[in-house]
C-alpha positions, 0 to 999 in steps of 0.5 A: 904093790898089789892093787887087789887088797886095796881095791876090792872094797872099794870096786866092790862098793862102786859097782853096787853104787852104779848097779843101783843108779842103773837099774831104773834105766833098763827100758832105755838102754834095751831101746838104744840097743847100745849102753848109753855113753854116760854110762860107759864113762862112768864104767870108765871112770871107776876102773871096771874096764882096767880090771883085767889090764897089767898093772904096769900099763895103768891097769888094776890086775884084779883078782879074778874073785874081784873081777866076778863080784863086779860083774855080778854087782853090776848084773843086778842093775843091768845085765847088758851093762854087765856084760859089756864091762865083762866083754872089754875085760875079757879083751883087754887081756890080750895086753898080758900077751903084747910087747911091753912098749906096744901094750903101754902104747894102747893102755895106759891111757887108763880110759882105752875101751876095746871089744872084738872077738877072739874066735878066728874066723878072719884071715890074715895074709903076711907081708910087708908094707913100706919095710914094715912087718904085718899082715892084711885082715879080711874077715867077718865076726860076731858078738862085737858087745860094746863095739860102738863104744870101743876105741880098739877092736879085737879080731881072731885070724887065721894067718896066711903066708905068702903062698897062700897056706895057712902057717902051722904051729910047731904042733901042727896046727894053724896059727891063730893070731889076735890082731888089734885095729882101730876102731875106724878100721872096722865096719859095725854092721848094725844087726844085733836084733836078740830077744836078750841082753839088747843093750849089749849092741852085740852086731857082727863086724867086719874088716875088708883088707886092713894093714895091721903092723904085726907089732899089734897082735899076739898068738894066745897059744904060744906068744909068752905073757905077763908073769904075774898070778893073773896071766898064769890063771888058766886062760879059757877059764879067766875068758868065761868068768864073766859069763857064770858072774852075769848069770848069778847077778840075774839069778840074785836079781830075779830071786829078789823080785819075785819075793817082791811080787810075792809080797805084793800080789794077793791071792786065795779067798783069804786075800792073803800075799803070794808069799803065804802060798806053800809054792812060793815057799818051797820054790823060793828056798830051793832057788836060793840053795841052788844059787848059794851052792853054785856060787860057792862051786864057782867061787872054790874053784876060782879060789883054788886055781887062784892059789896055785897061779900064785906060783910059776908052775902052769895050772893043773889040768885039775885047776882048769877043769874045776873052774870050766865045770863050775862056770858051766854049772853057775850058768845052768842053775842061774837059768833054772833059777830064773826059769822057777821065779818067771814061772811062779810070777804068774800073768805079772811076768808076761809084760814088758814092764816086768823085771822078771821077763827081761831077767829070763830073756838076758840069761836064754841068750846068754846061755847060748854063749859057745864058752858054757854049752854042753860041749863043755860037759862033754869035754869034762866028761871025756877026761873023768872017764879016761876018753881022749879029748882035746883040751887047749880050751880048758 
């Protein structure tokens, strides 16, 4: 039975629940530098860190439209809550790609908490270890988000035969590998010290010459995967919801405190409340247009690419492209959005006790994320004007 018509009211509501019962504590999740553990259980505990998990290894398989609400729900309580659930998501998607006896092995537990990154900046020589096929990992990553409270990890490799060369794919390129370790193999380094998303714990992480069994990674580009509609969504796209869903939380969230302050603050010889200012007015309804319109770009174009992976064909390149350029352009206007409620909040803003500076902080370094730059636009751009340009990533 499909999970998703069952669950979605209810994750829904859970994640509105939990994002209210956050939000008082920001102050103390941004000075731990890490989500507190109580949290992460009850993160656990609702489902949200199995939203991307198959359903025959204990996982929910969510709609990506349900997986987008939460993250959004949650965002308004706490961006690095937010972000870290959307971070272990993304990663447990490598479990669609794994053999069926190995992702049942690490997943089906149901309370399996992985982080990691997929860019490839490890190395992965080939070899056999006591008759056993596998690979030595070396390498450095990072952005590891919510690793301190990970039992597995995820590390992007470049695999090494035995002379030492890169292996090529049959279309020339290097083979990139997604290679799984446990969380004592990994060293965290503790560095993370952003000016946004604190909480998230987001340090670089390192391995030094860990044997990894092959069994345990996967190759995203080629390896075959699940067969539902949720592993035939196109991938880069399922990789980056999480991002535009993070930045529209915070762009509802700041909308909300600033009518908040408006409402509070007087000003003007009549002592009236800043919500009687014309610019509070006007800057107000346009930050809600451009939020509800992206939204709705973001949603359409989840919607429809939602509708074709309900079929065996591949995604269109149509499909892919709509739903990279609607999480790009969510990002781009949550930021702008919350750019205008910052800067209409006035001297209230400058605080630390103000919602609004923690909100502009969060989106700035979220926007530098390598998955929604202009690079993105670019490549978009290229094929709408008939250029050639590499499109794996899409």
């Amino acid at each position: 039975m499909n999970t998703l018509n069952t669950t979605k009211p209810l994750l829904i509501d859970l994640a509105r629940s939990l994002s209210e019962q956050i939000f008082p504590r920001s102050l103390e999740i941004e000075s731990r530098k890490n989500l507190p553990p109580d949290i992460v259980n009850a993160l656990s505990a609702a489902g949200f860190l199995r939203m991307m998990v198959p359903e025959q290894f204990g996982g929910l398989e969510c709609a990506p439209q349900t997986f987008v609400e939460v993250i959004e729900q949650l965002a308004k309580g706490d961006a690095s809550v937010a972000w870290c659930t959307y971070i272990h998501c993304a990663s447990c998607i490598v479990s669609a790609y794994l053999a069926p006896d190995v992702a049942h092995e690490l997943f089906s537990p149901g309370t399996v908490k992985i982080s990691g990154a997929y860019a490839p900046t490890g190395r992965a020589i080939r070899t056999v270890e006591n008759g056993v096929s596998g690979f030595r990992v070396t390498g450095k990553w990072g952005w590891g988000s919510g690793a301190v409270n990970a039992d597995l990890m995820i590390t992007g490799c470049v695999i090494i035969s035995e002379g030492g060369k890169p292996e090529l794919l049959p279309n020339g390129k290097p083979r990139l590998q997604s290679i799984i370790l446990k969380r004592e193999q990994v060293r965290l380094l503790d560095n993370w010290t952003a000016f946004g998303l604190k909480g998230t714990g987001s340090s670089e992480f390192e391995v030094l010459d860990e044997f990894v069994p092959e069994q345990y990674s996967t190759c995203l580009f080629t390896d075959p995967h699940c067969d539902t509609p949720l592993y035939r969504f196109p991938l880069f796209a399922l990789l980056g919801l999480g991002i535009a869903a993070v930045a529209l939380g915070l762009a509802d969230a700041a909308i909300n405190e600033l009518k908040k302050i408006s409402n509070e603050i007087k000003a003007g010889i009549k002592k009236q409340t800043a919500s009687h200012l014309q610019v509070h007015q006007i800057t107000v309804a346009r930050a809600e247009a451009k939020l509800l319109s992206s939204r709705v770009f973001f949603l359409d174009a989840i919607e429809t690419a939602w509708r074709q992976a309900q079929h065996p064909q591949p995604a269109t390149l149509e499909n892919r492209c709509a739903v990279r350029l609607a999480t790009t352009f969510a990002v781009d206007s949550s930021v702008e959005v919350v750019q205008s409620m910052f800067a209409l909040g006035g001297g209230t803003a400058i605080f630390e006790s103000s919602r609004l500076q923690q909100y502009l902080r969060d989106i700035l370094v979220l926007s530098k994320h390598l998955m929604i730059t202009s690079a993105t636009y670019e490549q978009l751009g290229c094929l709408s004007l008939g250029v050639e340009v590499e499109i794996d990533t899409l």
